[in-house]
TIVEX-468520 format. One line per field, with one value per residue (C-alpha): chain; x, z, y; residue in three letters; residue number from 0. Coordinates in steps of 0.1 Angstrom, whole numbers, plus 5000, padded with zeros to 4 digits. Last residue first. Layout:
// residues N
mol	A, ...
xx	X, ...
zz	Z, ...
yy	Y, ...
type	ALA, ...
seq	NUM, ...
// end
This chain:
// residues 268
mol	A, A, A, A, A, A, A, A, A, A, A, A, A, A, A, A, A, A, A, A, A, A, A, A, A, A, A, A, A, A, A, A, A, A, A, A, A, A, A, A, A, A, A, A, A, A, A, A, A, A, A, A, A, A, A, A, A, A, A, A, A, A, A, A, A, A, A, A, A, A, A, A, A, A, A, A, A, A, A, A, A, A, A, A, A, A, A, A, A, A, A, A, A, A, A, A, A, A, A, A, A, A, A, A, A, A, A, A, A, A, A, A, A, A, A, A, A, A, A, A, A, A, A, A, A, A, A, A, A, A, A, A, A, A, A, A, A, A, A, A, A, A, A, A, A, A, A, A, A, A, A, A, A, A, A, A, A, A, A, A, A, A, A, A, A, A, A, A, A, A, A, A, A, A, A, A, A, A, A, A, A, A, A, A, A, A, A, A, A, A, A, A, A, A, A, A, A, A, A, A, A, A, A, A, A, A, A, A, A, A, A, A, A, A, A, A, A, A, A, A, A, A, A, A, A, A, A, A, A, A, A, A, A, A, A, A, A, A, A, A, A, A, A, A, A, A, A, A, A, A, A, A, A, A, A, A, A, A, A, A, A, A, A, A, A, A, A, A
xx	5991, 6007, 6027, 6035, 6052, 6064, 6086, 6097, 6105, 6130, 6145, 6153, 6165, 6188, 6202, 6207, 6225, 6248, 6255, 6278, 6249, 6220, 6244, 6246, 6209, 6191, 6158, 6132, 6111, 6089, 6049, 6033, 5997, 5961, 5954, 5918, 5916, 5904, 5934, 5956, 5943, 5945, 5983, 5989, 5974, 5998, 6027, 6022, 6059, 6083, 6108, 6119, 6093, 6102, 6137, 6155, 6152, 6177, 6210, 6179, 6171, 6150, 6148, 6111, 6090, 6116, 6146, 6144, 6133, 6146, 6118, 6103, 6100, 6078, 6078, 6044, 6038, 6023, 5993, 5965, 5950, 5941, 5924, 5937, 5914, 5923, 5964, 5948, 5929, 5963, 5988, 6013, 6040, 6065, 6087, 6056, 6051, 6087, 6092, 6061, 6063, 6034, 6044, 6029, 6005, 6001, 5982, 5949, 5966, 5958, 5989, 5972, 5963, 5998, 6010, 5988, 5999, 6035, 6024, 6001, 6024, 6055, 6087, 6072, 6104, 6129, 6141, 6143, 6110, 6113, 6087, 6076, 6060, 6055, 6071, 6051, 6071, 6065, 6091, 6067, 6041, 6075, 6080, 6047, 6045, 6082, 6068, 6040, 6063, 6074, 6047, 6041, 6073, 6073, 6041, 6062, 6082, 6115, 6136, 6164, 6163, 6137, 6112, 6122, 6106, 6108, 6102, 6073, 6057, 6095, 6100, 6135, 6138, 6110, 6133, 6160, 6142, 6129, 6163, 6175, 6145, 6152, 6191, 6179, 6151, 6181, 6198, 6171, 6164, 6201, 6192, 6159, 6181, 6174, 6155, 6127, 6148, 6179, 6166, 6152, 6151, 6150, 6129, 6096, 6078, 6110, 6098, 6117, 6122, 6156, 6167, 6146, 6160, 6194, 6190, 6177, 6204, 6231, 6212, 6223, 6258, 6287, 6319, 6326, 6309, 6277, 6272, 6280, 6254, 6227, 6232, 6233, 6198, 6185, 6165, 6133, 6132, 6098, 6083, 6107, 6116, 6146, 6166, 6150, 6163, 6198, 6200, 6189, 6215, 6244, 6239, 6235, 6269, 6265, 6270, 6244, 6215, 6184, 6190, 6181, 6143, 6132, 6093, 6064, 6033, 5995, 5972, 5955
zz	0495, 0458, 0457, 0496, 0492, 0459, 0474, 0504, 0488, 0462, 0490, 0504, 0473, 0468, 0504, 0501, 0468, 0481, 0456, 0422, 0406, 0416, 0400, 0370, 0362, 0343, 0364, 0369, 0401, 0388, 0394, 0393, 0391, 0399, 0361, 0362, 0337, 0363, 0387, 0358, 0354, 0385, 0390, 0358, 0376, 0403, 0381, 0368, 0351, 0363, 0383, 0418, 0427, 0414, 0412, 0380, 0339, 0323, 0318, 0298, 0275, 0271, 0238, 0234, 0261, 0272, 0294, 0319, 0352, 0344, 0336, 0360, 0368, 0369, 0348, 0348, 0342, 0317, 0302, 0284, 0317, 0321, 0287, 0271, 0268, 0295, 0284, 0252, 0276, 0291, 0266, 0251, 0248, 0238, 0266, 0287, 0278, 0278, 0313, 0329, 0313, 0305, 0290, 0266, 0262, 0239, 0254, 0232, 0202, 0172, 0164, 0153, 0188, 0202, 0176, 0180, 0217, 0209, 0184, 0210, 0236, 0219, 0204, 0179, 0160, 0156, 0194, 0219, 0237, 0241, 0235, 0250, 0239, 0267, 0256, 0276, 0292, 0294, 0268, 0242, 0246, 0243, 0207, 0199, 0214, 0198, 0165, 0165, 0178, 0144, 0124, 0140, 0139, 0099, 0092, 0117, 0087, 0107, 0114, 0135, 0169, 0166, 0196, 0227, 0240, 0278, 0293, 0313, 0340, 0356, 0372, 0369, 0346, 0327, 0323, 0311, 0285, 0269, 0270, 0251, 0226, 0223, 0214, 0190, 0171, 0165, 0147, 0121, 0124, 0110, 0076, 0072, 0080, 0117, 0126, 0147, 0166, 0174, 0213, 0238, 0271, 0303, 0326, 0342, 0378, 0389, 0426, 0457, 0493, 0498, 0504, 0475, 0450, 0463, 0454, 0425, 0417, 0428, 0403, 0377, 0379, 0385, 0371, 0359, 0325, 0341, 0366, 0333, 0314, 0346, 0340, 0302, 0310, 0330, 0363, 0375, 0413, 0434, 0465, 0476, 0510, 0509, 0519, 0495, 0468, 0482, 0484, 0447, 0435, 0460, 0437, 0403, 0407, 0414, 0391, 0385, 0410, 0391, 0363, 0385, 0381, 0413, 0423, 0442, 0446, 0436, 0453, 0433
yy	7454, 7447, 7475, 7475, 7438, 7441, 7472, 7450, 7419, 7444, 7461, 7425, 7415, 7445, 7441, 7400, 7411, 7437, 7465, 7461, 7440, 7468, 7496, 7472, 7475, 7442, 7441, 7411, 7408, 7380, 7378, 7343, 7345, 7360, 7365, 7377, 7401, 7428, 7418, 7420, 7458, 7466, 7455, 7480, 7505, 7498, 7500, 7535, 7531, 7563, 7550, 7543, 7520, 7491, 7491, 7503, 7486, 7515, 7484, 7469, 7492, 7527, 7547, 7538, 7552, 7585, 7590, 7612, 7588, 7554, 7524, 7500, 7465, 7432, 7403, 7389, 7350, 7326, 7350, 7333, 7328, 7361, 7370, 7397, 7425, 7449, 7442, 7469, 7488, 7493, 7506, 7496, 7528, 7506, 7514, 7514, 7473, 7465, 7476, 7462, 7426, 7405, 7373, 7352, 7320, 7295, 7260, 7270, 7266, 7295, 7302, 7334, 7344, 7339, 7359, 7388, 7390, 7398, 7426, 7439, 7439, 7452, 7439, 7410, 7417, 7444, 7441, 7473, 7460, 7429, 7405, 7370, 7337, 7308, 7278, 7249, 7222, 7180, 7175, 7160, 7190, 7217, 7200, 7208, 7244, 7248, 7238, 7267, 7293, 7284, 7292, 7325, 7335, 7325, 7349, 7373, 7379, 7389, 7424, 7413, 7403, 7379, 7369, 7355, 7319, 7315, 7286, 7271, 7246, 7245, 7215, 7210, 7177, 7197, 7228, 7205, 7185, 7218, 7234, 7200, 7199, 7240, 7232, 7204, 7227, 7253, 7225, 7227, 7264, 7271, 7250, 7268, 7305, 7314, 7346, 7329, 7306, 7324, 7326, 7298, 7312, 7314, 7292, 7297, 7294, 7272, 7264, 7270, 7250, 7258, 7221, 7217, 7238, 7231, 7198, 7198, 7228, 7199, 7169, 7193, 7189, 7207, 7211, 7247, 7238, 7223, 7254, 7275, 7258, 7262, 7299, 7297, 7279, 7310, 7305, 7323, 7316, 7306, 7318, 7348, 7350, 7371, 7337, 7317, 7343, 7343, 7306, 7303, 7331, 7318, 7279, 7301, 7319, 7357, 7380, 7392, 7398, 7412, 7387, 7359, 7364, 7364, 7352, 7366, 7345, 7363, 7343, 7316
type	UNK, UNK, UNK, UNK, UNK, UNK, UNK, UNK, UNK, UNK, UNK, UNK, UNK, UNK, UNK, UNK, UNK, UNK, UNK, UNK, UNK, UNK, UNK, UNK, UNK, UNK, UNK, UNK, UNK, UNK, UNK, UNK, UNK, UNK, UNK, UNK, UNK, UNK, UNK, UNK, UNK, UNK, UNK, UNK, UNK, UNK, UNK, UNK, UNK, UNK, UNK, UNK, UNK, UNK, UNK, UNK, UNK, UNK, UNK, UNK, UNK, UNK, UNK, UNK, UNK, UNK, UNK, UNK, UNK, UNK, UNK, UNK, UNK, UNK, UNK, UNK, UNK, UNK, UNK, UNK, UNK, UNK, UNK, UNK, UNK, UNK, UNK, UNK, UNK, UNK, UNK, UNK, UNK, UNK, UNK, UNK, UNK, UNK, UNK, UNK, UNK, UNK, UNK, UNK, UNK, UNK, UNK, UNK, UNK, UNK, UNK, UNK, UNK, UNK, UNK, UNK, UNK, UNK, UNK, UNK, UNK, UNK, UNK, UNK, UNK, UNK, UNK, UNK, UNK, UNK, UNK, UNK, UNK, UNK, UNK, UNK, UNK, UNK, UNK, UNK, UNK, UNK, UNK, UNK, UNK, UNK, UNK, UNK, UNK, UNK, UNK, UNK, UNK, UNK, UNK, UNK, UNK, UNK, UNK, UNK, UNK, UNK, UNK, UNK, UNK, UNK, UNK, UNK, UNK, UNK, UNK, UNK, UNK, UNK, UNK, UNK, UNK, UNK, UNK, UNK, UNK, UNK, UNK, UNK, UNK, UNK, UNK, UNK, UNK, UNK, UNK, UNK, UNK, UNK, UNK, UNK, UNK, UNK, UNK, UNK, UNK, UNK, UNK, UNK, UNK, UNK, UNK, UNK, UNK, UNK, UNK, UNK, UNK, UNK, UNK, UNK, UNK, UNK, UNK, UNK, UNK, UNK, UNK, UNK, UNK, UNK, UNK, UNK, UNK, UNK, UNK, UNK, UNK, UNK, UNK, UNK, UNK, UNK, UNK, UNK, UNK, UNK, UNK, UNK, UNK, UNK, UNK, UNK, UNK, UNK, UNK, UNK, UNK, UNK, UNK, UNK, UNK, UNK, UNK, UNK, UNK, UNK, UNK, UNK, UNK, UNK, UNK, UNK
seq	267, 266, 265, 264, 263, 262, 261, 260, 259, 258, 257, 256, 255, 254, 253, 252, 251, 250, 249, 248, 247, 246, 245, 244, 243, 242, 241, 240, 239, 238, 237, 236, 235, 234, 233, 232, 231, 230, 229, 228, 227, 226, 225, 224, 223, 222, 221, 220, 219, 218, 217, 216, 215, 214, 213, 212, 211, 210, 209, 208, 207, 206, 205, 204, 203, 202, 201, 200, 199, 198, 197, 196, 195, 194, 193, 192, 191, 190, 189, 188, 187, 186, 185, 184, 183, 182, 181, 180, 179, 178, 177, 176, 175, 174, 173, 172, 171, 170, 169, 168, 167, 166, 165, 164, 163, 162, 161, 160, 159, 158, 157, 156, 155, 154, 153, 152, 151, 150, 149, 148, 147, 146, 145, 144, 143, 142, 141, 140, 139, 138, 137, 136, 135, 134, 133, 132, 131, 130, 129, 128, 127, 126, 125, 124, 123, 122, 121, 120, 119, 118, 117, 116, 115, 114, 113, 112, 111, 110, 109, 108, 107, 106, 105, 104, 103, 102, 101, 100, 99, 98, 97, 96, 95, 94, 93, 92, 91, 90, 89, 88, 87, 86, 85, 84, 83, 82, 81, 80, 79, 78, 77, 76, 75, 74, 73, 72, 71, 70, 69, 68, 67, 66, 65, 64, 63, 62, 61, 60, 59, 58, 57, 56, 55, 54, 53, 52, 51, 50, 49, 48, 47, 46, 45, 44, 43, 42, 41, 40, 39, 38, 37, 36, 35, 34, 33, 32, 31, 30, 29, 28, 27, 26, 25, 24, 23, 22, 21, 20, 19, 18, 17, 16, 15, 14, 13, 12, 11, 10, 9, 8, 7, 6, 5, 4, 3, 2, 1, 0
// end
């Protein structure tokens, strides 16, 4: 499978979720990363789901992935309990919109990752009976699982041959991870690739989100990162993902056409 180019809908705030799925169709992106607290607020304001089905498919995109399920790894035994119902119901809603995955975040806090492990576990069970596969990722300025090799540890020692993680660009430099250790992850253990780069100036591990800016205009050897997931074999879904508020405040169609364009040339 050809590498397909997707939008996660971060890169456009603050649009409302019906303009960000018209938007991305209109770049010409292949598929559209959506956020449940997105799809909450479409709910809240009076939607209803059946009108992002729609749109979906007038529109002609596919849900690659869906974002996220949080709380989960830090939560108290009682907490975890009634964290279990808000995953079941994420679960539910990502398969009701066809997305293959969703997005499981590490803790926050400082965690035994004995317990994330365990955990990640259940969701992989819980995501088999909602037709969905929680995919594991990390993030970089968390106190948990925030690197590569810490994220990819996990999903070896929950030892299920349907766990997989994320690769993202940003989180992996700003963690200094480095490539001979992506080199020996197998392809298909990897759901998606999140794809960004990291602010000129300010150094691997002091970066967050708001610094994530355009590919191409930073400082993350992207394209031997590309070489490398060739090598591996993962021939996948790729998601333009960024978190800058200059990109917000400019026009959307302009920041994903700049964004088709530079994935375009990276990937030629």
């Amino acid at each position: 499978m050809a590498f397909e180019f997707c939008l996660n809908t971060s890169t456009i705030r603050p649009q409302t979720l019906l303009d960000k799925i018209r938007l991305t169709a209109d770049a010409g992106y292949a598929g559209i990363e959506l956020w449940v607290t997105d799809i909450y607020e479409h709910i809240g304001r009076g939607g209803e789901v059946s009108d992002i089905e729609k749109a979906l498919s007038d529109y002609g995109l596919f849900v690659p992935c869906m974002i996220a399920v949080r709380g989960w790894a830090e939560a108290s035994e009682f907490e975890y309990r009634h964290q279990l119902d808000e995953c079941k119901r994420r679960f539910e809603l990502a398969a009701r919109l066809r997305s293959p995955y969703i997005v499981c975040s590490p803790a926050y806090e400082p965690c035994d990752t004995g317990q994330v492990t365990r955990r990640y576990r259940d969701l992989l069970q819980l995501g088999r009976e909602a037709g969905v596969r929680p995919t594991f990722e990390y993030i970089s300025f968390f106190k948990t699982c925030n690197s590569l090799g810490e994220a990819w540890q996990v999903v070896q020692d929950v030892d299920e041959p349907d766990a997989t993680l994320i690769v993202d660009a940003f989180h992996s430099w700003n963690t200094n991870s480095p490539l001979e250790l992506l080199r020996t992850i197998p392809g298909d253990r990897i759901s998606h690739y999140h794809i960004d780069d990291a602010a000129p100036g300010i150094p691997p591990t002091q970066q967050l989100d708001p610094d994530r800016v355009m590919v191409g205009d930073g400082v993350i050897d992207l394209k031997a990162e590309i070489d490398v997931l060739r090598a591996i074999g993962y021939q996948g879904r790729v998601s333009l993902e960024l978190f800058n508020p200059q990109l917000w405040e400019m026009d959307p169609a302009e920041v994903l056409k700049l964004g088709m364009e530079r994935l375009t040339q990276l990937f030629s």
